[in-house]
NUVOMAR-784494 format. One line per field, with one value per residue (C-alpha): y, z, x; residue number from 1; residue in one letter. Coordinates in nm, 4 decimals, m for minus. Example, Ala and Ser with C-alpha at 12.3 -4.5 7.8 and 13.67 -1.06 7.14 Angstrom:
c2 [m0.4500, m0.1060]
c3 [0.7800, 0.7140]
c1 [1.2300, 1.3670]
nr [1, 2]
rest [A, S]
END
This chain:
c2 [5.7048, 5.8299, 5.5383, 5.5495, 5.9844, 5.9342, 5.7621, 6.0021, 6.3077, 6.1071, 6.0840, 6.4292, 6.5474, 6.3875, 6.4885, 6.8190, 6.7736, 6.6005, 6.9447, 7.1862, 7.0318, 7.0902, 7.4162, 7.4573, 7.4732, 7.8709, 7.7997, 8.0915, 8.0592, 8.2927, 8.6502, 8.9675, 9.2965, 9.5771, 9.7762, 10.1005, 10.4593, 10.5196, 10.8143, 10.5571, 10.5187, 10.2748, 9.9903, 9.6665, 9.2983, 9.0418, 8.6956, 8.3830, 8.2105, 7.9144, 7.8209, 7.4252, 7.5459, 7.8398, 8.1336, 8.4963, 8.7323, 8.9763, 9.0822, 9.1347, 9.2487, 9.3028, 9.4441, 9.6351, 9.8598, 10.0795, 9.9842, 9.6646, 9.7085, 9.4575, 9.6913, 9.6364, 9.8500, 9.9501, 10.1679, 10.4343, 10.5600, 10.6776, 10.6668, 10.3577, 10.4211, 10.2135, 10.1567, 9.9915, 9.6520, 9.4706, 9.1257, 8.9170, 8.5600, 8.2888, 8.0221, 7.6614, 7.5327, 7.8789, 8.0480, 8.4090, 8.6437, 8.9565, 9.1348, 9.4510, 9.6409, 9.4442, 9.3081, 9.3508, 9.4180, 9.7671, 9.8629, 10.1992, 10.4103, 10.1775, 10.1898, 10.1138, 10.1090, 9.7621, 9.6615, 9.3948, 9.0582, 9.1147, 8.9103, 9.0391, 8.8895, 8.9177, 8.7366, 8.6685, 8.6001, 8.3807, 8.3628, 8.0219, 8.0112, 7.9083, 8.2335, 8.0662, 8.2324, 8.0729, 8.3210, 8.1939, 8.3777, 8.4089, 8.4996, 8.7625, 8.8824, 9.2026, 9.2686, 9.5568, 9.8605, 9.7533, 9.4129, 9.2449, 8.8524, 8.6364, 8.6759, 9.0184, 9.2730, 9.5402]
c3 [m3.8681, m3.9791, m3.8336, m3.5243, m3.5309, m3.6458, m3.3276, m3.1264, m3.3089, m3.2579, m2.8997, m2.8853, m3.0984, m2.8903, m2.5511, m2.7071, m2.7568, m2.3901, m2.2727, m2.4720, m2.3647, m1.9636, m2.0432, m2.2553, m1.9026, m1.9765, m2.1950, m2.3747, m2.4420, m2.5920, m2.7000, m2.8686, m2.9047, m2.9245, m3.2739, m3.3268, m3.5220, m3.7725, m3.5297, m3.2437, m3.0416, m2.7574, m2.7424, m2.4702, m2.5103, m2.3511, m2.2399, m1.9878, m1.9318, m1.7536, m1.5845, m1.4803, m1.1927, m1.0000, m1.1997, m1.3029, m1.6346, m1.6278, m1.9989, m2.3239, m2.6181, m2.9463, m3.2735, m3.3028, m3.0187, m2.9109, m2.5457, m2.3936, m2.0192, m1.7880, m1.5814, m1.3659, m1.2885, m0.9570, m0.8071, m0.5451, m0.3618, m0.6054, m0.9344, m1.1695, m1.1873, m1.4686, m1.3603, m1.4782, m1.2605, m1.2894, m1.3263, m1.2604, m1.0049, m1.2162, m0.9615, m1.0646, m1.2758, m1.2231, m1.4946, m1.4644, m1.6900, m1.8201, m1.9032, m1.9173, m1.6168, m1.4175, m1.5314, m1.8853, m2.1708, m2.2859, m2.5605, m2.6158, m2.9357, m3.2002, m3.4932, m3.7329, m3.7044, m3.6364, m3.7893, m3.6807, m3.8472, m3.8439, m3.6632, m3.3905, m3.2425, m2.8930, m2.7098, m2.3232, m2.1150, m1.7781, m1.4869, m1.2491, m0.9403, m0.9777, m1.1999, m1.5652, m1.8113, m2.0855, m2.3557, m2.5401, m2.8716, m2.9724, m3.2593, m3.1679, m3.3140, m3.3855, m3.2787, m3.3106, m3.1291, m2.9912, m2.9098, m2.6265, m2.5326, m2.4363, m2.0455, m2.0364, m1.7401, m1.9000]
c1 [m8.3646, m8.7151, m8.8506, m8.7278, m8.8466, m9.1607, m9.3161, m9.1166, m9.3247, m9.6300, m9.6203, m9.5001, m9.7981, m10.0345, m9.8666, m9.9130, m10.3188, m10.3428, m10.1486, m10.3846, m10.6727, m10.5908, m10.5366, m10.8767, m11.0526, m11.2840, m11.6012, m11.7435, m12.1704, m12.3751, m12.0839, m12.2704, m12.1255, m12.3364, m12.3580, m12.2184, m12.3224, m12.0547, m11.9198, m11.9007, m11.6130, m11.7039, m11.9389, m12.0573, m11.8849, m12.1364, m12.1575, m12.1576, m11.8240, m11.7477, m11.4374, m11.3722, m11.1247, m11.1685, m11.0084, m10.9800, m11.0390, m10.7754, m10.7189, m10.9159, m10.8267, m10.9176, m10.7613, m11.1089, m11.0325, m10.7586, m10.8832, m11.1103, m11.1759, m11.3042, m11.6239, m11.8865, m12.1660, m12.3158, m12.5730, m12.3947, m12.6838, m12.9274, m12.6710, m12.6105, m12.2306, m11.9387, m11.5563, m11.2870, m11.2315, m10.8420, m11.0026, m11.3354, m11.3451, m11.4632, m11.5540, m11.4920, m11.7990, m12.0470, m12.1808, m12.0666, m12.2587, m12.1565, m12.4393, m12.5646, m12.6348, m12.3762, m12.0027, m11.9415, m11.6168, m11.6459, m11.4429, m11.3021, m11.1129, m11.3171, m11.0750, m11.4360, m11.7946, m11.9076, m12.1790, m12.4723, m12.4439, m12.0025, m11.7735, m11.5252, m11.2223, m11.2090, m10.9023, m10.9922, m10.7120, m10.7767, m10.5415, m10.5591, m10.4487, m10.1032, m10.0667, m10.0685, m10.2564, m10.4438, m10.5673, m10.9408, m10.9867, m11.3524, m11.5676, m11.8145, m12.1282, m12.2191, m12.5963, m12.8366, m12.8202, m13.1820, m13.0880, m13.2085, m13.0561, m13.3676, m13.4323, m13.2761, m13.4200, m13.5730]
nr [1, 2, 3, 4, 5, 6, 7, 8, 9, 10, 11, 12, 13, 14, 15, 16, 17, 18, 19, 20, 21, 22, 23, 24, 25, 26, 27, 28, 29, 30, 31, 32, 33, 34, 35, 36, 37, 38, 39, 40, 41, 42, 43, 44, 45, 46, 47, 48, 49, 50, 51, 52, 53, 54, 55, 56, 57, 58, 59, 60, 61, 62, 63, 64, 65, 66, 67, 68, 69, 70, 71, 72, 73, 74, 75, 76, 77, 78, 79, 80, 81, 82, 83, 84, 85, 86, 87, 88, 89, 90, 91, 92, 93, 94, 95, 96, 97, 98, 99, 100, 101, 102, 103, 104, 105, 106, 107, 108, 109, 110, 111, 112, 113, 114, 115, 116, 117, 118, 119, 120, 121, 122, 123, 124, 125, 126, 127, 128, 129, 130, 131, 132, 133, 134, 135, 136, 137, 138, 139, 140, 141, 142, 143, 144, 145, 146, 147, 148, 149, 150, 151, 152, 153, 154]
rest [X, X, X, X, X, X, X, X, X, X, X, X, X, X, X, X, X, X, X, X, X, X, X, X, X, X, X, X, X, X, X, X, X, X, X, X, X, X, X, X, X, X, X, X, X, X, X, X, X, X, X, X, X, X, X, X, X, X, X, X, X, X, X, X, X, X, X, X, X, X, X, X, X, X, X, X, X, X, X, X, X, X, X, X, X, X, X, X, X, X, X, X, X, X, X, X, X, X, X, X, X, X, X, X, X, X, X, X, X, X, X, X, X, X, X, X, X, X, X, X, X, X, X, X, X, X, X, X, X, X, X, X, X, X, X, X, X, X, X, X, X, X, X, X, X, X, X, X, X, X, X, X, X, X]
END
């Protein structure tokens, strides 16, 4: 009998792999999070993600924060304004960055300071047409309050 299981598992296993890797279709390049003051509650997620087929962030989350919003941020007339956005079009194979100044994760009720040089989980979760979600954890750095990615507007 464990014969005839074993190959079973093994093509189950790799079925498995072959599934997991169509679902692996949002690249993350290049996450920082912005340090924090020891009395800081909030603080700025960043980075460029990349989507093979044409799909949406809705979600983030981290167990850093009591909050993680998705925002973008706008001029209205003369004012640089920040809101809250339900989600963010990744087209198929584009770079979208979230940066400062434009779309970015902000993260509210900041259960610690975070400190540069730390790792924080972030877990992005990415909607595809058909409605599936696929959730990409990530490792991000913490940077310094002064930081500045190469090619950044100033």
């Amino acid at each position: 009998m464990t014969q005839r299981l074993l190959p079973r598992l093994l093509a189950l296993a790799a079925a498995s792999l072959v599934s997991s890797a169509a679902l692996a279709q949002v690249s993350v390049t290049e996450p920082w999070i912005r340090a924090t003051v020891p009395t800081q509650k909030t603080t700025g997620a960043f980075m460029q993600l990349k989507s093979a087929k044409a799909a949406r962030l809705v979600e983030v989350k981290s167990p850093v924060a009591g909050r993680v919003e998705i925002h973008e941020m706008a001029m209205q007339g003369q004012t640089m304004r920040m809101r809250a956005v339900d989600g963010l079009d990744l087209p198929a194979n584009q770079s979208v960055n979230l940066a400062s100044g434009g779309y970015h994760i902000m993260m509210f009720d900041l259960q610690r300071q975070l400190k540069e040089g730390e790792q924080v989980p972030l877990t992005l979760t990415v909607q595809d047409a058909a409605g599936k979600r696929e959730s990409v954890a990530v490792q991000v750095p913490v940077k310094p309050l002064a930081y500045k990615p190469a090619g950044a507007a100033h």
